[in-house]
DRENDO-1510 file (C-alpha; in Angstrom, 1 decimal, always signed):
<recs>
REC; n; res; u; v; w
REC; 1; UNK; +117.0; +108.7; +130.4 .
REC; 2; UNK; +118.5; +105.8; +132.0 .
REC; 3; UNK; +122.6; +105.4; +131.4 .
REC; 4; UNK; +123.9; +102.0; +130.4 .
REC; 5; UNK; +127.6; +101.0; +130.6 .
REC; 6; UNK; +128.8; +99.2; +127.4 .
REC; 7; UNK; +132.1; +97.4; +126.6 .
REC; 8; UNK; +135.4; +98.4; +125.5 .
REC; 9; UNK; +135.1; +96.5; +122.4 .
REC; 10; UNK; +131.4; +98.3; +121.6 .
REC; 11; UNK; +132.4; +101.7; +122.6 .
REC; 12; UNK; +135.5; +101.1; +119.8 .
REC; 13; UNK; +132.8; +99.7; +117.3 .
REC; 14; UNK; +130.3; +102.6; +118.0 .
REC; 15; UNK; +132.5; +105.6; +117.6 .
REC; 16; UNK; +133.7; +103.5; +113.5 .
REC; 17; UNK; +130.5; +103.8; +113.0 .
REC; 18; UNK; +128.4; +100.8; +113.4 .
REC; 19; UNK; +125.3; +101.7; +115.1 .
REC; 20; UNK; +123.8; +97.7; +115.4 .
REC; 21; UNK; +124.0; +96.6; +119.7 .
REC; 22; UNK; +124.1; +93.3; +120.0 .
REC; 23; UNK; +123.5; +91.5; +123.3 .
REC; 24; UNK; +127.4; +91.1; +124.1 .
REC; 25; UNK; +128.1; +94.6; +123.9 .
REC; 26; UNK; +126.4; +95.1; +127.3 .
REC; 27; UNK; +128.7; +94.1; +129.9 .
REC; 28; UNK; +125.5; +93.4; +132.6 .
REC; 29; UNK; +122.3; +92.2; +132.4 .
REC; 30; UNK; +119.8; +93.9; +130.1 .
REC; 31; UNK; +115.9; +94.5; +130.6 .
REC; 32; UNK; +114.1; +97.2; +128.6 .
REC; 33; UNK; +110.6; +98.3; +127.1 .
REC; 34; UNK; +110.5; +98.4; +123.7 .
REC; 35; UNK; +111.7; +101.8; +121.8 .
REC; 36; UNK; +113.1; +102.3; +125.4 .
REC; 37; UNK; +115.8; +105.6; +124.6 .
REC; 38; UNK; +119.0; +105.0; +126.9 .
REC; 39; UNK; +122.6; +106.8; +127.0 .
REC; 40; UNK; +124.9; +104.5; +126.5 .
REC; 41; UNK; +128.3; +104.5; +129.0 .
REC; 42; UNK; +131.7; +103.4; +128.9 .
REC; 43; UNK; +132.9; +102.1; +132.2 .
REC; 44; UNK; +133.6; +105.1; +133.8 .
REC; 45; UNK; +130.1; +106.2; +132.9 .
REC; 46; UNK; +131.3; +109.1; +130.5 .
REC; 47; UNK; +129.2; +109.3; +127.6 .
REC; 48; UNK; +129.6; +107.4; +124.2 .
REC; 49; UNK; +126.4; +108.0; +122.3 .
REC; 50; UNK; +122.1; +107.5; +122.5 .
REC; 51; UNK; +120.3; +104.2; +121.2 .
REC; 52; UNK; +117.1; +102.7; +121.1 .
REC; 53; UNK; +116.2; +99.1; +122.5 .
REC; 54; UNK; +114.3; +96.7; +120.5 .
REC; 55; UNK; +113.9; +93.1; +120.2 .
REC; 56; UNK; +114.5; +92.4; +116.5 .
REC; 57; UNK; +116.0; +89.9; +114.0 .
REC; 58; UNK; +119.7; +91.1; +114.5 .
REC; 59; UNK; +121.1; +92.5; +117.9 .
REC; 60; UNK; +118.7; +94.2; +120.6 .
REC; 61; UNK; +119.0; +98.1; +119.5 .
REC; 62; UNK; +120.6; +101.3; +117.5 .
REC; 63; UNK; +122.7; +104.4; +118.4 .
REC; 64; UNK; +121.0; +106.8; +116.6 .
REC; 65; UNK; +123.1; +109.6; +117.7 .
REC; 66; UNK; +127.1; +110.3; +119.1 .
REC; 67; UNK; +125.5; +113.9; +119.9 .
REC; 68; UNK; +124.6; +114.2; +123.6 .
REC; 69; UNK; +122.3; +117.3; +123.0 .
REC; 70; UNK; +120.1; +115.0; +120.5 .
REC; 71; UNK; +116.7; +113.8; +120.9 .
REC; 72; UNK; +114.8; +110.9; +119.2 .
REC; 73; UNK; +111.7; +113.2; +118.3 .
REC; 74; UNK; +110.0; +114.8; +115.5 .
REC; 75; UNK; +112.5; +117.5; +115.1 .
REC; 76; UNK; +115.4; +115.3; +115.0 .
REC; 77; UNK; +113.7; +113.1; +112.4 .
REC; 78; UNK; +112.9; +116.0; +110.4 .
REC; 79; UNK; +116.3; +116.8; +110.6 .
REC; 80; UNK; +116.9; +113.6; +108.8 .
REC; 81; UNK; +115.0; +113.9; +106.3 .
REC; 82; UNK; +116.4; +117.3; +105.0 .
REC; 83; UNK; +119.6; +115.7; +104.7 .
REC; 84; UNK; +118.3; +112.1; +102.6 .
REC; 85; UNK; +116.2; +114.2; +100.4 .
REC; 86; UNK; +119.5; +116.7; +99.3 .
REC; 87; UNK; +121.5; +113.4; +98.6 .
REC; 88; UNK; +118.5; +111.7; +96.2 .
REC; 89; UNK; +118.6; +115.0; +94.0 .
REC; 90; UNK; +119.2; +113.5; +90.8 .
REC; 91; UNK; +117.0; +110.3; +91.2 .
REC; 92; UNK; +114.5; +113.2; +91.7 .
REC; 93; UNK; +114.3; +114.8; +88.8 .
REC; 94; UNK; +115.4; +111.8; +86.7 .
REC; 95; UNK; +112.2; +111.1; +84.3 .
REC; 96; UNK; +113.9; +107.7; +83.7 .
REC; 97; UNK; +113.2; +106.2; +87.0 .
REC; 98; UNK; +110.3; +107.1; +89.2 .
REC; 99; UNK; +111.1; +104.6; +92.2 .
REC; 100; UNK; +114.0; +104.0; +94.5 .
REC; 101; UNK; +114.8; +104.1; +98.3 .
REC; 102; UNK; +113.9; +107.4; +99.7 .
REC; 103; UNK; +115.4; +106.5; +103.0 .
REC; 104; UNK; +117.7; +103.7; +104.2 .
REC; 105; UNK; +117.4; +103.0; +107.7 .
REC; 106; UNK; +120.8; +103.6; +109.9 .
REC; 107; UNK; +122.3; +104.6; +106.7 .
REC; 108; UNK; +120.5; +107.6; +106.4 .
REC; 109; UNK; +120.1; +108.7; +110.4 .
REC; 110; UNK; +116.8; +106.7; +111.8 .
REC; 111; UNK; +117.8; +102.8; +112.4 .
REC; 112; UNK; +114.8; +100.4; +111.7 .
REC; 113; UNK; +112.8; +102.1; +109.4 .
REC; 114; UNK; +112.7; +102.5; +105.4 .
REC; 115; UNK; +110.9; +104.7; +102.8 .
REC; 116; UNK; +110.5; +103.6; +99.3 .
REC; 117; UNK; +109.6; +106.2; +96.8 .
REC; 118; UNK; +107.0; +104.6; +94.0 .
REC; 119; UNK; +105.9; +107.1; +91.3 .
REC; 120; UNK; +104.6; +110.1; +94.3 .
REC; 121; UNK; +103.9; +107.2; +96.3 .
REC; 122; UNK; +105.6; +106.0; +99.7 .
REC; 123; UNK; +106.1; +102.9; +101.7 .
REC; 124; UNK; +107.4; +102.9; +104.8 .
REC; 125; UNK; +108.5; +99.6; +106.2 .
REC; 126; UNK; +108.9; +99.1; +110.0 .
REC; 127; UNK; +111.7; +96.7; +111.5 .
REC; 128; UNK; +110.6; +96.4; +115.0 .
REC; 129; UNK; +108.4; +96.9; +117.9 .
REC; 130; UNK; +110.4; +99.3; +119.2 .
REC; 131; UNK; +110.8; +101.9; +116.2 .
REC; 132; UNK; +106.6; +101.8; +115.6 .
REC; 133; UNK; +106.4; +103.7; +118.7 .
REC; 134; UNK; +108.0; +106.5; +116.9 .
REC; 135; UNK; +105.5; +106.2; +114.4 .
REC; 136; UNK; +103.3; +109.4; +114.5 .
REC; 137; UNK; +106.6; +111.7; +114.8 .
REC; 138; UNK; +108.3; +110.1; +112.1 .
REC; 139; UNK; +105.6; +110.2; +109.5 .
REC; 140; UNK; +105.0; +114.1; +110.3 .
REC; 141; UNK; +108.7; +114.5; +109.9 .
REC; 142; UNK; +108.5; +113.1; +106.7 .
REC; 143; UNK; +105.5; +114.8; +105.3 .
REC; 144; UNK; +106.5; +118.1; +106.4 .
REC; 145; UNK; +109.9; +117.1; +104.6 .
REC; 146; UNK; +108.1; +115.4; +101.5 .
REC; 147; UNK; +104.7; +117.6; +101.4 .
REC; 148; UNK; +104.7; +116.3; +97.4 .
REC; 149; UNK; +103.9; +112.5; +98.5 .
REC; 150; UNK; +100.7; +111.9; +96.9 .
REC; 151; UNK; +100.1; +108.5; +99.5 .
REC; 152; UNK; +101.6; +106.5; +102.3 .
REC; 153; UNK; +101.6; +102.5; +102.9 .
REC; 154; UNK; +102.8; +100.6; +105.6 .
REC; 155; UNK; +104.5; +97.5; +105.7 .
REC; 156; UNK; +105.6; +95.6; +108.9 .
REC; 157; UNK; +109.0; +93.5; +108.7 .
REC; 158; UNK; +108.2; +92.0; +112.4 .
REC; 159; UNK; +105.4; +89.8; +113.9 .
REC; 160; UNK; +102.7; +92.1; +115.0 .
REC; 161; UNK; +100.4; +90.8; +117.6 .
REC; 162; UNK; +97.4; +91.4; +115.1 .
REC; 163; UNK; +99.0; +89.6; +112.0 .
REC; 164; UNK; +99.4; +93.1; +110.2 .
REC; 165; UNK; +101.6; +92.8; +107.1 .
REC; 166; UNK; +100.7; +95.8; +104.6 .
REC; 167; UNK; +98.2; +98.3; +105.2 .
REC; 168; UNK; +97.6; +102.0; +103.1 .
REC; 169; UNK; +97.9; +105.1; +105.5 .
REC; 170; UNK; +96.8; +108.3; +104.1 .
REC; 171; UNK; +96.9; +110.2; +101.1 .
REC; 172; UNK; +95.9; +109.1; +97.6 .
REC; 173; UNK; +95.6; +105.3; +96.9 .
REC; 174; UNK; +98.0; +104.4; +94.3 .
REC; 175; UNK; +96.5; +102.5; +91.0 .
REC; 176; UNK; +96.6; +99.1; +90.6 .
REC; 177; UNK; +99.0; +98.0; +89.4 .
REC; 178; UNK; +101.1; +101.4; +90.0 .
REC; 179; UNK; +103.5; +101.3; +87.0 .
REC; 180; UNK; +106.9; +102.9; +87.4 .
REC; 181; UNK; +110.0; +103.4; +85.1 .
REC; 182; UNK; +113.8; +102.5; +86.4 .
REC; 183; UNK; +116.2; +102.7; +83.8 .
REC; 184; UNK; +113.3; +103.6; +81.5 .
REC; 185; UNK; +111.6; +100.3; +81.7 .
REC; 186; UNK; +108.1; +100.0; +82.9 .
REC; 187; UNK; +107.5; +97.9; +85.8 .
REC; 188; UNK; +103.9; +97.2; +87.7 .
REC; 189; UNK; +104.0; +97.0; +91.6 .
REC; 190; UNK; +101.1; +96.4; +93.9 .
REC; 191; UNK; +101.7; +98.6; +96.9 .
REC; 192; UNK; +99.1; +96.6; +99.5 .
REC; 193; UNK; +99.9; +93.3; +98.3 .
REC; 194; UNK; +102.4; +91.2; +101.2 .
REC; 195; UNK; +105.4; +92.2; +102.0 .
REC; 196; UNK; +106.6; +92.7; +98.4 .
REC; 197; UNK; +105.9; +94.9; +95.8 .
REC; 198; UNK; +106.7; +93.5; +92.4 .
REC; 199; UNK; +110.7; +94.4; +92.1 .
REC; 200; UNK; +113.3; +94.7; +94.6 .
REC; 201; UNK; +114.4; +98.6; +94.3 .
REC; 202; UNK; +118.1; +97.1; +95.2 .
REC; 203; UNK; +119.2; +95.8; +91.8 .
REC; 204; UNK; +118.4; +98.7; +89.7 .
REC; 205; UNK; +122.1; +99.2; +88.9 .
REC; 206; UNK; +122.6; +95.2; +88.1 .
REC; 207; UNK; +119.6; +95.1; +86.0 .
REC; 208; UNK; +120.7; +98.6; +84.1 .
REC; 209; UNK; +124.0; +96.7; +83.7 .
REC; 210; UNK; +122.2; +93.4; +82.2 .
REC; 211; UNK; +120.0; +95.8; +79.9 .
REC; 212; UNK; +122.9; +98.0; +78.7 .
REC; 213; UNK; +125.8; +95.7; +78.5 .
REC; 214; UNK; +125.5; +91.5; +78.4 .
REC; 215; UNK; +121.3; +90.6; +76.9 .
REC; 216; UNK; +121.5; +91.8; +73.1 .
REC; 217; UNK; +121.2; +88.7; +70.8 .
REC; 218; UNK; +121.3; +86.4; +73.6 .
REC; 219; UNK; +119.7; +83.3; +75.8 .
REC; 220; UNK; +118.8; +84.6; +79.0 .
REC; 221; UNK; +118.0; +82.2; +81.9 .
REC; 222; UNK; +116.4; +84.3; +84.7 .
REC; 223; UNK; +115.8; +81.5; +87.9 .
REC; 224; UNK; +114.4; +82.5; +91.4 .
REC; 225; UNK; +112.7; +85.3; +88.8 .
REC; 226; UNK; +109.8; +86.5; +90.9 .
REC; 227; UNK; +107.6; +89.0; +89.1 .
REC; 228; UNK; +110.6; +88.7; +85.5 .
REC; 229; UNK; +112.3; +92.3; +86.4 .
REC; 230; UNK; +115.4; +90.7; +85.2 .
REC; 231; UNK; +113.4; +89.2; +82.2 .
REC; 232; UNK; +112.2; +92.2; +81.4 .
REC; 233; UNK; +115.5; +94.2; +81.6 .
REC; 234; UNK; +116.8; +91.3; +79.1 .
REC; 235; UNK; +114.4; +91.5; +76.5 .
REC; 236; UNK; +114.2; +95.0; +76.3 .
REC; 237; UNK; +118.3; +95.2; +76.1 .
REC; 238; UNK; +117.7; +92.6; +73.2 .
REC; 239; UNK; +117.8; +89.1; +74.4 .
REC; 240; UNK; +116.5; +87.0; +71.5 .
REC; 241; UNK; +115.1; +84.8; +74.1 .
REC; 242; UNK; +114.0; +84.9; +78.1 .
REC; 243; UNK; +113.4; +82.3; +80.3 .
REC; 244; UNK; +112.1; +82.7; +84.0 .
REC; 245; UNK; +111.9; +79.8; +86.5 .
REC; 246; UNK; +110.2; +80.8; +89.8 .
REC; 247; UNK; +108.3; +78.2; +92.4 .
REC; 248; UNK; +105.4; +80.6; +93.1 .
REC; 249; UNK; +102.0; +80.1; +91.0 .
REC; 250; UNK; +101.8; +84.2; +90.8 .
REC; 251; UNK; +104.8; +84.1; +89.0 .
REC; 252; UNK; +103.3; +83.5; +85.2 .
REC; 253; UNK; +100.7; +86.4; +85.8 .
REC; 254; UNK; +103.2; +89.1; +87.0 .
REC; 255; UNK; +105.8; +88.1; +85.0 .
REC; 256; UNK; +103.5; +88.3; +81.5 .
REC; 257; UNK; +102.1; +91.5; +82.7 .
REC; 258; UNK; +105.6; +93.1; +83.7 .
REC; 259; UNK; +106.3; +92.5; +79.8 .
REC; 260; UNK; +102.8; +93.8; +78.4 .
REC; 261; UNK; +103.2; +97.1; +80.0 .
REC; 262; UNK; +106.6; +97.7; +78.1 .
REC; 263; UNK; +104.3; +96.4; +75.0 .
REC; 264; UNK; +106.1; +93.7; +75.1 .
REC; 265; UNK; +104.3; +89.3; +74.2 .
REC; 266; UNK; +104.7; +87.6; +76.8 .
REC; 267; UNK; +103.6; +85.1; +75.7 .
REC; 268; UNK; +106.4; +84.8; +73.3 .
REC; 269; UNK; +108.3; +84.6; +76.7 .
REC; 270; UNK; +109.5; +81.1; +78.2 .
REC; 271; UNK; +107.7; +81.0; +81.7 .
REC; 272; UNK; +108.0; +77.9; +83.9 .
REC; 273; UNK; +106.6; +77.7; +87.3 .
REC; 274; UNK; +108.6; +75.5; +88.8 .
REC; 275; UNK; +111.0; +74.6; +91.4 .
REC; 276; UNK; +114.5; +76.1; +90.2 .
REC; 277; UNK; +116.0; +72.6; +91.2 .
REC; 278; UNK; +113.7; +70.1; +88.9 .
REC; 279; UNK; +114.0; +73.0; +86.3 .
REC; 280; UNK; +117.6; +72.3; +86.3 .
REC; 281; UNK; +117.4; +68.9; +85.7 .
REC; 282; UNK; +115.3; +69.1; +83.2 .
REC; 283; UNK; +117.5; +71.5; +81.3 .
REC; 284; UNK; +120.2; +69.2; +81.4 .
REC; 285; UNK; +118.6; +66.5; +80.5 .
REC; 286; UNK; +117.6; +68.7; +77.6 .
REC; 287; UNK; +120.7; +69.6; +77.0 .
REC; 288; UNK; +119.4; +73.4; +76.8 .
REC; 289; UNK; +122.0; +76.5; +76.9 .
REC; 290; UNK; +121.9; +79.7; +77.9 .
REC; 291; UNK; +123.9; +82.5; +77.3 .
REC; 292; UNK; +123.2; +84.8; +80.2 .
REC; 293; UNK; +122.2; +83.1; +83.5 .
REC; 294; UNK; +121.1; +85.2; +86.6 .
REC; 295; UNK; +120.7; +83.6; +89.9 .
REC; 296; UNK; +119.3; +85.4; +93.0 .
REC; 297; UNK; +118.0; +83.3; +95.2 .
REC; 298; UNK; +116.5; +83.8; +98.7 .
REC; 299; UNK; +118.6; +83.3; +101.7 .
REC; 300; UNK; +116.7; +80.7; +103.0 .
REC; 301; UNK; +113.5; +78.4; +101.7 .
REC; 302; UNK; +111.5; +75.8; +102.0 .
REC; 303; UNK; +109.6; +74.1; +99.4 .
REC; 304; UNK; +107.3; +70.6; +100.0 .
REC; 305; UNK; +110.9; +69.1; +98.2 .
REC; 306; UNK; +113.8; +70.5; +99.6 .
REC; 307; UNK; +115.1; +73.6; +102.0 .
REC; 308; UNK; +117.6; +75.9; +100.6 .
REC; 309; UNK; +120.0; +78.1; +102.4 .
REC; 310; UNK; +122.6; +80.5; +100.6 .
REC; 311; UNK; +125.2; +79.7; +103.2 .
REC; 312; UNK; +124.9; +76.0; +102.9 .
REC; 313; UNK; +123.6; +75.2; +100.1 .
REC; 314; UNK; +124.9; +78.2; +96.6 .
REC; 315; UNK; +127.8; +76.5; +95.9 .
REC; 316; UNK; +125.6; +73.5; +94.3 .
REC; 317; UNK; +123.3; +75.7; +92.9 .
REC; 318; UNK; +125.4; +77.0; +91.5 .
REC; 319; UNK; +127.6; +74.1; +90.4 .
REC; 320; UNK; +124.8; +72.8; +88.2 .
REC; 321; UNK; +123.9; +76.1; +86.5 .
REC; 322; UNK; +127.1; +76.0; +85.0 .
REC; 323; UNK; +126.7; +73.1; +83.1 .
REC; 324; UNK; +123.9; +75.0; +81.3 .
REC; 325; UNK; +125.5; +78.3; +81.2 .
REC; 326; UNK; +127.5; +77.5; +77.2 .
REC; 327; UNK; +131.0; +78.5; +77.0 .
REC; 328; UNK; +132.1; +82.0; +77.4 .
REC; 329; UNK; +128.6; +82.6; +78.7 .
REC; 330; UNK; +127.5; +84.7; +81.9 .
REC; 331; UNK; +126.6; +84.2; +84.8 .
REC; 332; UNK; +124.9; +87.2; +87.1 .
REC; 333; UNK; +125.4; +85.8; +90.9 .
REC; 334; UNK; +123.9; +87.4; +93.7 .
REC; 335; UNK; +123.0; +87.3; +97.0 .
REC; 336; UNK; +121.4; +89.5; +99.4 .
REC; 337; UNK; +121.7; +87.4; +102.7 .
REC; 338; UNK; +123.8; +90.2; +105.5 .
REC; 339; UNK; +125.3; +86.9; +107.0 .
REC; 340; UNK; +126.9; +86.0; +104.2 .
REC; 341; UNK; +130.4; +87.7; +104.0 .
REC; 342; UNK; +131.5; +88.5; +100.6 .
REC; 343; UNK; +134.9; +86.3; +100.9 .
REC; 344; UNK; +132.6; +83.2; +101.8 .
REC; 345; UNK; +130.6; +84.1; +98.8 .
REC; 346; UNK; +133.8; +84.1; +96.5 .
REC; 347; UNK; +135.1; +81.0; +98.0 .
REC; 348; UNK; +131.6; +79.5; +97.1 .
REC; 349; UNK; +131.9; +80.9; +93.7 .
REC; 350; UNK; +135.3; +79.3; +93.3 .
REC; 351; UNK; +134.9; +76.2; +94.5 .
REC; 352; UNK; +131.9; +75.9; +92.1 .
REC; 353; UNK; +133.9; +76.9; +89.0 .
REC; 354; UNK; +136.6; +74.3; +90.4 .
REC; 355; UNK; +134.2; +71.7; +90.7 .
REC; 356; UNK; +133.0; +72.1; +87.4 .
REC; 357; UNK; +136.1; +72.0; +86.2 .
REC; 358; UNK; +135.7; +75.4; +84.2 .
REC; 359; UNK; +137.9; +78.6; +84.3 .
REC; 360; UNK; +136.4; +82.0; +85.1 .
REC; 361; UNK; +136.8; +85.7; +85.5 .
REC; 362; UNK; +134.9; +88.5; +87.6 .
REC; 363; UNK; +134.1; +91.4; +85.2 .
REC; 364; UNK; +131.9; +93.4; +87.4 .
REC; 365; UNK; +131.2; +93.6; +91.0 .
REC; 366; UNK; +127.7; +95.4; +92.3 .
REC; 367; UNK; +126.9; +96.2; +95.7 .
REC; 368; UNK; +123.8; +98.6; +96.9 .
REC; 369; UNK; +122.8; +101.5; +94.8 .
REC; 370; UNK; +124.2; +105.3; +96.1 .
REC; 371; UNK; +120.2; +105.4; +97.5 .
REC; 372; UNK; +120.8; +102.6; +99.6 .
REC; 373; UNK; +123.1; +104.9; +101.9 .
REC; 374; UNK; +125.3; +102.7; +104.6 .
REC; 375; UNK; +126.9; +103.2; +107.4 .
REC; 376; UNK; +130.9; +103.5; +106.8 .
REC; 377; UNK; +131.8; +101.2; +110.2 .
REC; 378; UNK; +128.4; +98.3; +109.0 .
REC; 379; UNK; +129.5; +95.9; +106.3 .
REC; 380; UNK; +126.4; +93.9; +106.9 .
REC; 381; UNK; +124.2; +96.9; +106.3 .
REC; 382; UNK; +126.0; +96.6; +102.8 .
REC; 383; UNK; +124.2; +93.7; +102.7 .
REC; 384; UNK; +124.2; +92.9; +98.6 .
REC; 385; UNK; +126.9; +91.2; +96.6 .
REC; 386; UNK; +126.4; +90.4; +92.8 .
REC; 387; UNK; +129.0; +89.8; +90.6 .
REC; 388; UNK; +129.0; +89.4; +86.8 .
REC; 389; UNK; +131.2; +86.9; +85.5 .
REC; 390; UNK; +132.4; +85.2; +82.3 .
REC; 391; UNK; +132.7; +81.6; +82.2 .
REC; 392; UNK; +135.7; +80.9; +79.9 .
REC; 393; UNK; +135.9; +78.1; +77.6 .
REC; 394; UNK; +138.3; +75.5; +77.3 .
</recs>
C-alpha cells in the first residue's frame, strides 16, 4: 500500500474526526487510480490513518479507518454493517415507518456509499468511481448482514461512462409504486425511476413536526413541493387547505396520487405547476395568505426563466414569501445545500425579516434524523438546516 505524507493541519483535522481529503491536505503532488487504498503519513512518515482516492464532487478521498491493522474488504464492511443495523433498532421494528436511511456514508464507517431501507427493499446509492470498485464486497457485506432484504437497486450519484442513473440488482422487484409509512402516512416511491424516489427520507422529523404540531385548521403553502410529502403531512395533520407549487410537469400526478393512497381527494387539493417565482407573483397580486409556508428549495437551478442558487439568491425568496405568509403565520425554511453554513443561512433569514420589515422568532431548529449518523469532526456532512419560525405581527 503506498504511504502518502499529509499536512499538519489535515493530520489535526483527521484525528477530530473529519474523514473528507481535500486536495490541500497533500503537501506534494497527487496522482492515483481510482479506489486507489493509501496510508496516509505525517511528515515524519509515522502513521495517521488509511483512505481511499477518488475523484468526486467534494475533495479527492476518505479515511476510512485510524486503525492500522484495518482493511478496506468484505470483512471490514461487514463489520460495519453490524454496528449501523444495532443503532436503527427502533426504526426497525417501528410499524409506523417502513423507510429510512439504513446506512449513511462516513457517518456510519464506509465513505461514499448509502443504503436506504424502503418497506424490505434497499437502494444503494454510489458517490464515486472510486467506491464502485468495492462494489461486489460491499453488497455481500450487507446481505450477509441484512439476509431479510427482499431486493436491491442501484443508483449512481456520479457520471458513469455509460450514462447509468438507476438500475434494480437482485432480489424481488419492488411494486410500483412501492408504498411505505413514515410517521404513519402513506407515501408511493418508484425505486427505478432517476435519481429520486418520491420523498427525501431526510425530513421525516420536520414533516412529523408539521403533521403533529403547526397544519390543524390551517393554509398551508407547500413551494419547491416535488411529489406533495409536505402536502400530504399537512392535510393529514388537519390543514383545512394545501397548496403545492413545483416547476416539474410530474408534479400534479405524484402529488394527487401521494394523497389518494392515504384515501385522501386530491383533487380537493390546490396543485399548480409552476415556477415558484411567477407563483409568487401571482399570489400577491391575489392578495392570497397562507398560514403555514414551507420552502425547500434546491441548491442550485435552472429554469428557461431564471437560475437559482440558495447561496445567492434565499434571502429574496424568501423576502417575498413573507409578504404572503399572514401575521403570526409560519414559515418552515430549509436548506440542504453542505456549502451553506448555518450562520450564513440565519443571516439570510434575518436580513429577510429585516427587509420585510417584520419581527420573528425561531421556535424549532431540525437538522438530520438520528439515521442519518455523522461524523462528530464533519459539520458539512450535517448537511441539513430547517428552522420553524413564527412571523410576529405588528
Amino acid at each position: 500500500m503506498k504511504k502518502i505524507t499529509i499536512t499538519q493541519i489535515s493530520e489535526k483535522k483527521i484525528k477530530a474526526g473529519n474523514p473528507l481529503l481535500q486536495m490541500e491536505d497533500f503537501p506534494n503532488e497527487l496522482s492515483f487510480d481510482e479506489g486507489e487504498l493509501v496510508e496516509l503519513v505525517d511528515s515524519r512518515q509515522k502513521f495517521v490513518a488509511k483512505a481511499y482516492l477518488t475523484k468526486q464532487n467534494k475533495g479527492v478521498g476518505w479515511v476510512f479507518s485510524l486503525d492500522n491493522a484495518d482493511s478496506f474488504n468484505e470483512a471490514f464492511f461487514k463489520k460495519q454493517f453490524e454496528k449501523a443495523k444495532r443503532k436503527r433498532t427502533d426504526l426497525q421494528s417501528d410499524p409506523e415507518t417502513t423507510t429510512y436511511r439504513l446506512f449513511n456514508a462516513e457517518g456510519d464507517g464506509i465513505p461514499g456509499v448509502t443504503i436506504d431501507h424502503y418497506d424490505g427493499f434497499a437502494v444503494v446509492s454510489w458517490y464515486s468511481e472510486g467506491i464502485f470498485r468495492y462494489q461486489t464486497a460491499i453488497i455481500a457485506a450487507f446481505q450477509a448482514v441484512f439476509p431479510e432484504t427482499k431486493g436491491i437497486y442501484e443508483k449512481f450519484r456520479y457520471q458513469r461512462k455509460d450514462g447509468l442513473i438507476s438500475r434494480y440488482v437482485r432480489g424481488d422487484a419492488a411494486p410500483t409504486p412501492l408504498i411505505v409509512k413514515e410517521n404513519g402516512i402513506n407515501y408511493a416511491t418508484y425505486l427505478d425511476d432517476g435519481l429520486m424516489t418520491g420523498i427525501f427520507l431526510d425530513q421525516r422529523d420536520v414533516r412529523g413536526a408539521l403533521t403533529e404540531r403547526y397544519a390543524a385548521g390551517k393554509r398551508v403553502l407547500n413551494t419547491f413541493s416535488y411529489t406533495g410529502a409536505f402536502s400530504v403531512a399537512a392535510a393529514m395533520g388537519g390543514a383545512i387547505e394545501t397548496t403545492s407549487v413545483d416547476v416539474a410537469n410530474r408534479s400534479l400526478e405524484r402529488t394527487k396520487e401521494q394523497f389518494a393512497v392515504n384515501n385522501l381527494d386530491g383533487d380537493a387539493q390546490k396543485i399548480y405547476v409552476m415556477d415558484v417565482f411567477d407563483f409568487i407573483r401571482y399570489a400577491i397580486r391575489k392578495k392570497l395568505q397562507y398560514d403555514v409556508t414551507i420552502i425547500d428549495p434546491p441548491s442550485f437551478a435552472r429554469t428557461k426563466k431564471r437560475t437559482f442558487s440558495v447561496t445567492k439568491d434565499y434571502t429574496q425568496l424568501l423576502e417575498e414569501l413573507i409578504q404572503i405568509t399572514a401575521p403570526d403565520g409560519t414559515l418552515i425554511v430549509s436548506s440542504n445545500a453542505a456549502n451553506y453554513k448555518e450562520k450564513n443561512f440565519k443571516q439570510d433569514i434575518d436580513q429577510a425579516f429585516k427587509n420585510s420589515h417584520c419581527d420573528y422568532r425561531i421556535l424549532e431548529t431540525f437538522h438530520l434524523p438520528s439515521d442519518f449518523a455523522v461524523p462528530a469532526g464533519s459539520k458539512t456532512s450535517d448537511y441539513l438546516k430547517v428552522f420553524i419560525i413564527k412571523k410576529l405581527a405588528r
